[in-house]
C-alpha positions as a printed Julia matrix, in Angstrom:
121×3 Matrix{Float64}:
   0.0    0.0    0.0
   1.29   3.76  -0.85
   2.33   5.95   2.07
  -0.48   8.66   0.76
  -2.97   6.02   0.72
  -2.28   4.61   4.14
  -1.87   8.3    6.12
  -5.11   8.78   4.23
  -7.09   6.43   5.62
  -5.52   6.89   8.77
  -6.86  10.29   8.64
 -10.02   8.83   7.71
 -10.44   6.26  11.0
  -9.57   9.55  13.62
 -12.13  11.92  11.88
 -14.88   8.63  11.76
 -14.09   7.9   15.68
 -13.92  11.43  16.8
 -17.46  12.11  16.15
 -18.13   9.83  18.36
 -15.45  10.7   21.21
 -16.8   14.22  22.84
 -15.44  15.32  25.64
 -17.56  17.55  27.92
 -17.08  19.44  30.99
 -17.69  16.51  33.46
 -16.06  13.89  31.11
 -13.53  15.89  29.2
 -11.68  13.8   26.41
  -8.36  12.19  27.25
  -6.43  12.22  24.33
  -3.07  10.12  23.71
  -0.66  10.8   20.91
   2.37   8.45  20.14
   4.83   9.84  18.18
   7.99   8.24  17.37
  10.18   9.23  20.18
   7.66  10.92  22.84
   4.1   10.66  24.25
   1.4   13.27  24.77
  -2.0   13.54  27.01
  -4.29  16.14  26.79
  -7.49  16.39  28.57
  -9.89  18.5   26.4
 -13.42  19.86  27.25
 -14.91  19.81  23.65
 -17.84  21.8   24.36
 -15.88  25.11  25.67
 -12.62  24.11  23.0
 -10.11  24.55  25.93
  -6.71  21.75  27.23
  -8.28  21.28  31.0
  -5.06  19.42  32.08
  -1.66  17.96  29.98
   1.29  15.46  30.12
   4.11  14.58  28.02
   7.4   12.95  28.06
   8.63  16.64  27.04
   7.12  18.63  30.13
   9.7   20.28  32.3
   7.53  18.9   35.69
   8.44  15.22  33.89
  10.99  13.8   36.18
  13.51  12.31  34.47
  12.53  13.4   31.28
  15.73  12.92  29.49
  15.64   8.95  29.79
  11.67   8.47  28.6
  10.61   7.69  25.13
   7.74   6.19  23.48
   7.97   2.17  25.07
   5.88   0.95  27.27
   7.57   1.72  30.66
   7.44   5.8   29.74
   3.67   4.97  28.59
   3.16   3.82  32.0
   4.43   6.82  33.84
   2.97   9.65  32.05
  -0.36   7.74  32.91
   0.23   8.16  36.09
   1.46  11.81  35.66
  -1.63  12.82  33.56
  -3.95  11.13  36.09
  -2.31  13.23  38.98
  -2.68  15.99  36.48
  -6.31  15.9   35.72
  -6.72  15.03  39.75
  -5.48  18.38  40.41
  -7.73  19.99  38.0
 -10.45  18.34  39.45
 -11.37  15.52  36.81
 -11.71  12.19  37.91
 -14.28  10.65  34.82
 -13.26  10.72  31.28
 -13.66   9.51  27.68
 -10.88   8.0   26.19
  -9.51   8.51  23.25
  -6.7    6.45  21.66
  -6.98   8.38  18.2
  -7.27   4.94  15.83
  -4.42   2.74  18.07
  -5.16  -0.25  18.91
  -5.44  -1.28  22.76
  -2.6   -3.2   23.29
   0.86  -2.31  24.3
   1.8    1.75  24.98
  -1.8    2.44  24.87
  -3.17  -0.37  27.08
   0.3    0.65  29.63
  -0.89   4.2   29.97
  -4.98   3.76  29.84
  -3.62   1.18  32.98
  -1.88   3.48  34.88
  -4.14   6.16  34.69
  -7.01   4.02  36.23
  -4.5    2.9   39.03
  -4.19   6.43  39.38
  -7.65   6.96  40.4
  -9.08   7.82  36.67
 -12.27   6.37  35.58
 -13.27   5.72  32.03
């Protein structure tokens, strides 16, 4: 398969699962990006269009952020940074959204350690 075809149907799965996915105030959206070397969580309250909480291997409150990547053991703490994140914020319920991955592996690590954290989905 062509690399235009595949990024375009790629494109094609987040749009047809994000009109599903809406975060609201309550249950604001937890969304996880993988990219090669890093991971990102925001938590996003769709109906006012604003980042409620964040976490990343890249945030300066990260400790030890030089030695995380995008494996399954830096998955598994920035789940438990973004839960202690949204905590603070005051969210404990929210929708997940995975953006097309599949539940296994980095994303299954993270959605883990963010319910141990206290978050419900």
């Amino acid at each position: 398969m062509q690399h235009a075809k595949k990024k375009k149907l790629k494109q094609l799965r987040k749009w047809r699962i994000r009109k599903k996915v809406v975060g609201t105030t309550e249950r604001p959206r937890m969304s996880v990006v993988f990219s090669n070397e890093h991971i990102y969580v925001q938590f996003i309250d769709d109906s006012k269009g604003v980042t409620v909480a964040s976490a990343s291997t890249r945030a300066k409150v990260t400790p030890s952020r030089e030695t995380l990547g995008a494996n399954v053991v830096s998955a598994t703490k920035v789940g438990k940074l973004a839960a202690e994140a949204a905590k603070g914020k005051g969210v404990n319920k929210v929708v997940f959204d995975r953006r097309g991955a599949r539940y296994h592996g980095k994303v299954k690590a993270l959605a883990n350690a963010a319910r141990e954290a206290g978050l419900q989905f």
